[in-house]
N, CA, C and O atoms as a GROMACS GRO file, in nm:
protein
  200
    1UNK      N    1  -4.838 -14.713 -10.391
    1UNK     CA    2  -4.751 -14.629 -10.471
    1UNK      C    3  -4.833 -14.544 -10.568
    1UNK      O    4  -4.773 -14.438 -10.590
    2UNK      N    5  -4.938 -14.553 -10.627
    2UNK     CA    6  -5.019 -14.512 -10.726
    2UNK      C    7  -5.084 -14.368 -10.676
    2UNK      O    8  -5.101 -14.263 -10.736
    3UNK      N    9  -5.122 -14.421 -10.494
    3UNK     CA   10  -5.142 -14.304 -10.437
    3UNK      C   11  -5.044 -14.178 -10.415
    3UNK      O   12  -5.089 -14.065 -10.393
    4UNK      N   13  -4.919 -14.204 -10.423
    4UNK     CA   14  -4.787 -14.148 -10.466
    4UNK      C   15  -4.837 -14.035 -10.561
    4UNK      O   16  -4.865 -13.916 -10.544
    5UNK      N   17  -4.838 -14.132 -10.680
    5UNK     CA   18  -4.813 -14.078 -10.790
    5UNK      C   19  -4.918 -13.970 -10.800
    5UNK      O   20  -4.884 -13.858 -10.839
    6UNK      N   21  -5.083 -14.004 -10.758
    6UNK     CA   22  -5.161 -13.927 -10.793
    6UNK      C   23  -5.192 -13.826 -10.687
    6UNK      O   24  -5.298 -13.764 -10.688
    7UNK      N   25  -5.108 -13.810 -10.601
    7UNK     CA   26  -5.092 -13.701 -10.477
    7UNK      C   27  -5.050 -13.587 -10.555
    7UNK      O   28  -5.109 -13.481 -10.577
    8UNK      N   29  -4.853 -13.656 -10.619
    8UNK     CA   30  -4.794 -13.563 -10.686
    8UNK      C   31  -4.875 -13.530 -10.785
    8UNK      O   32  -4.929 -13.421 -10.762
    9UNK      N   33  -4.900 -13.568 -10.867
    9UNK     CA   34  -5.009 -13.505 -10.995
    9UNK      C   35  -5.118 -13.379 -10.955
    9UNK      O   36  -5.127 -13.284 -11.032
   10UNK      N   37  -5.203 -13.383 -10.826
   10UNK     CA   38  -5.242 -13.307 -10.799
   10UNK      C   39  -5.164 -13.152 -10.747
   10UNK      O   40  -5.187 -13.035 -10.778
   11UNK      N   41  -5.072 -13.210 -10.662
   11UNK     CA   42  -5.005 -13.110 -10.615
   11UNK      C   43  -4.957 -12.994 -10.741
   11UNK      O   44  -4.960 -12.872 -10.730
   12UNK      N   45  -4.908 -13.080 -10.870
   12UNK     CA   46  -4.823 -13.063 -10.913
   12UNK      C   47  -4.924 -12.961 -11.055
   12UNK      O   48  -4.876 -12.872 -11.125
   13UNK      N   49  -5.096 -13.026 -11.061
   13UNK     CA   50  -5.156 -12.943 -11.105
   13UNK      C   51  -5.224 -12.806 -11.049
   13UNK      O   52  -5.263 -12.714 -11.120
   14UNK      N   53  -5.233 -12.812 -10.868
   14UNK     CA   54  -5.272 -12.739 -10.828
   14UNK      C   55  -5.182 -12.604 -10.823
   14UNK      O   56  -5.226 -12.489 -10.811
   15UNK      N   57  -5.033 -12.646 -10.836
   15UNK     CA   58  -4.945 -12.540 -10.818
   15UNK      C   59  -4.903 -12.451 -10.971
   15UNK      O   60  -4.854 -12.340 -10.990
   16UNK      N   61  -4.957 -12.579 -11.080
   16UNK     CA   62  -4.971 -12.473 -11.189
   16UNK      C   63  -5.065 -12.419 -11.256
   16UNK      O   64  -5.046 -12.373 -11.369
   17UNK      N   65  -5.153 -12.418 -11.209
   17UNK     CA   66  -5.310 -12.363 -11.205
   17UNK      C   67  -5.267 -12.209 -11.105
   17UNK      O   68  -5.333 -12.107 -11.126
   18UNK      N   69  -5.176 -12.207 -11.018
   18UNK     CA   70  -5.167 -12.088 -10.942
   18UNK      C   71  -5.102 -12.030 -11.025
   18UNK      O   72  -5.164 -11.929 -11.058
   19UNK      N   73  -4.967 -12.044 -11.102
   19UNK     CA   74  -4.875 -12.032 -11.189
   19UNK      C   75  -4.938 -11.971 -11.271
   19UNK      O   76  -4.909 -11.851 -11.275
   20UNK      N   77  -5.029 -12.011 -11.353
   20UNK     CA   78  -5.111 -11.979 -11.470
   20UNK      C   79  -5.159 -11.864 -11.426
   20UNK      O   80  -5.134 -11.761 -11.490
   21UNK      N   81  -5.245 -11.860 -11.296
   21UNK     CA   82  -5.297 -11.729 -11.298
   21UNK      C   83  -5.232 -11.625 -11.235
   21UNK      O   84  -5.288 -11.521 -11.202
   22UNK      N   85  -5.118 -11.650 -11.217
   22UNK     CA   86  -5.063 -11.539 -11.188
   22UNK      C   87  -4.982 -11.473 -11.236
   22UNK      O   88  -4.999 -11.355 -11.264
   23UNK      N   89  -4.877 -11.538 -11.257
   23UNK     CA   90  -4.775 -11.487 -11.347
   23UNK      C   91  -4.815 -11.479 -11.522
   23UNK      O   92  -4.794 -11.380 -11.592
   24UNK      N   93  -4.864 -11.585 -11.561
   24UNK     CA   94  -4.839 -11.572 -11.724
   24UNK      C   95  -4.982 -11.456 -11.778
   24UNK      O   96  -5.092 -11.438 -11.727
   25UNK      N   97  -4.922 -11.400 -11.892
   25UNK     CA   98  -5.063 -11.314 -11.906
   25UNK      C   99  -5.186 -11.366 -11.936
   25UNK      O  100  -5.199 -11.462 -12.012
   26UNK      N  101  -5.324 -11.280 -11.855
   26UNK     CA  102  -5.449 -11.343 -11.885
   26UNK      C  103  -5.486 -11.343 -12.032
   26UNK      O  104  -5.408 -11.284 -12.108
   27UNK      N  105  -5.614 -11.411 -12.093
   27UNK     CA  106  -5.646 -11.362 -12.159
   27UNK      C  107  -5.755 -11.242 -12.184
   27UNK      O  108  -5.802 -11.200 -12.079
   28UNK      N  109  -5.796 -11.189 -12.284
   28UNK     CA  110  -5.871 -11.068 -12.267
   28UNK      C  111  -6.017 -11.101 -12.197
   28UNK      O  112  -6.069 -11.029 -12.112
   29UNK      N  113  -6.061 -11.198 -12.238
   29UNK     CA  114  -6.184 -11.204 -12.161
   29UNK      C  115  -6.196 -11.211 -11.988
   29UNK      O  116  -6.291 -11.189 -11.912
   30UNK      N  117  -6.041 -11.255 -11.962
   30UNK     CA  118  -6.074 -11.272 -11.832
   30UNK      C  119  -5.998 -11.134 -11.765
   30UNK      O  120  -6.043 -11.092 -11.659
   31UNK      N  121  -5.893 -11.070 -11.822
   31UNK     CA  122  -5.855 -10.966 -11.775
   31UNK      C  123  -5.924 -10.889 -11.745
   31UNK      O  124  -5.939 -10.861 -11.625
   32UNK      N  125  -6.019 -10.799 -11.884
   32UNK     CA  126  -6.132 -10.706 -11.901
   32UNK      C  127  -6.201 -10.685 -11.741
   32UNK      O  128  -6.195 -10.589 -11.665
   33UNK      N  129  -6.262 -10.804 -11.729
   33UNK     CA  130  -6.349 -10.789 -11.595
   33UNK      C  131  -6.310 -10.802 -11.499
   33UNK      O  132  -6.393 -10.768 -11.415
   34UNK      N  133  -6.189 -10.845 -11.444
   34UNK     CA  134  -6.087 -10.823 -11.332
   34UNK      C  135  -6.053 -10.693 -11.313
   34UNK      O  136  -6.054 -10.640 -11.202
   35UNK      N  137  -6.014 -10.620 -11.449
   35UNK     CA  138  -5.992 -10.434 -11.442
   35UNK      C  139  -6.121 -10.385 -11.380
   35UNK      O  140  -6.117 -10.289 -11.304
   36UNK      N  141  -6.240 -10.450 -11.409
   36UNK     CA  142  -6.342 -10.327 -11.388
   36UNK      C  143  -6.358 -10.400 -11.237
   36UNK      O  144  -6.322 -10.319 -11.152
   37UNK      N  145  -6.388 -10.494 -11.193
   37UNK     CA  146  -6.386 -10.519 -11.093
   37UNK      C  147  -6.311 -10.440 -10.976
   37UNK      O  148  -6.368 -10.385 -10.881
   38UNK      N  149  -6.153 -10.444 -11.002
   38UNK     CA  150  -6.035 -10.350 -10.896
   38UNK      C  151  -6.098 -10.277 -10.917
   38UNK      O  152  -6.173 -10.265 -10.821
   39UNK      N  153  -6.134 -10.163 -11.040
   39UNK     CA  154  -6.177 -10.024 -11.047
   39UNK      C  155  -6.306  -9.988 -10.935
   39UNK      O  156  -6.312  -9.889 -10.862
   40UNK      N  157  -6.400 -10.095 -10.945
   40UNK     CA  158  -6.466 -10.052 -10.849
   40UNK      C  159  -6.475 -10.089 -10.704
   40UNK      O  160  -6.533 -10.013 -10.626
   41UNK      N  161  -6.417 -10.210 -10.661
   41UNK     CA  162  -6.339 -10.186 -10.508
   41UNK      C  163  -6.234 -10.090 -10.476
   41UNK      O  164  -6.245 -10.017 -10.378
   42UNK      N  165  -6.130 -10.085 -10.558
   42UNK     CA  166  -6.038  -9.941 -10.497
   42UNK      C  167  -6.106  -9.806 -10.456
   42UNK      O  168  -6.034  -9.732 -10.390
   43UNK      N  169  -6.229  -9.764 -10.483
   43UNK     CA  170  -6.212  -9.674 -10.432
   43UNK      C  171  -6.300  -9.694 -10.228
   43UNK      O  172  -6.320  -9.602 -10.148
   44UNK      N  173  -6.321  -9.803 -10.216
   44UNK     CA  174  -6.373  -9.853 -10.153
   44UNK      C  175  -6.282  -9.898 -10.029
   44UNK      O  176  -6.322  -9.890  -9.913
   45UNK      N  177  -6.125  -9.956 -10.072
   45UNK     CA  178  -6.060  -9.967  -9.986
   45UNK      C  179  -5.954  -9.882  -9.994
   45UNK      O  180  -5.843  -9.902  -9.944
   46UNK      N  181  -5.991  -9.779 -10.061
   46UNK     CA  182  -5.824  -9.671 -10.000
   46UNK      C  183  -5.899  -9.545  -9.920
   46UNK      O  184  -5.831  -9.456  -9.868
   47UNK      N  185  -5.994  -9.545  -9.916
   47UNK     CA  186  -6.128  -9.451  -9.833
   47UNK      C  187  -6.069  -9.488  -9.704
   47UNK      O  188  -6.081  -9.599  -9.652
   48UNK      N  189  -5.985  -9.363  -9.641
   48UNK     CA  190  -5.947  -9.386  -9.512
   48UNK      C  191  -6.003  -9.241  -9.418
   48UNK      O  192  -5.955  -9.128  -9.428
   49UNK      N  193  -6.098  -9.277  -9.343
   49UNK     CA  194  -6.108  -9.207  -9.260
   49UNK      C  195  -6.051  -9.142  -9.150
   49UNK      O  196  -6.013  -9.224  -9.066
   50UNK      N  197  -6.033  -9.040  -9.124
   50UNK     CA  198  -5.882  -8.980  -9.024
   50UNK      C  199  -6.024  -8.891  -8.918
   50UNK      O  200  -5.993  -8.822  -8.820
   0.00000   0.00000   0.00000
């Protein structure tokens, strides 16, 4: 049963660890470098060659 319990616990931290980073707002240190990051792949993946 213990294994139960500490299945759910994981599950239950792994799904709000996703939660956290997705939905609720970052903080600045971690936002900041996520912006510059997209900034410099986008132009990298909307480069469509015809």
């Amino acid at each position: 049963m213990i294994y139960g319990f500490a299945y759910l616990g994981m599950v239950l931290a792994i799904s709000g660890g996703w939660f956290f980073l997705t939905v609720l707002k970052k903080p600045y240190f971690i936002e900041k470098p996520l912006e510059k990051l997209k900034n410099k792949i986008r132009p990298l993946l909307s480069s469509k060659e015809d």
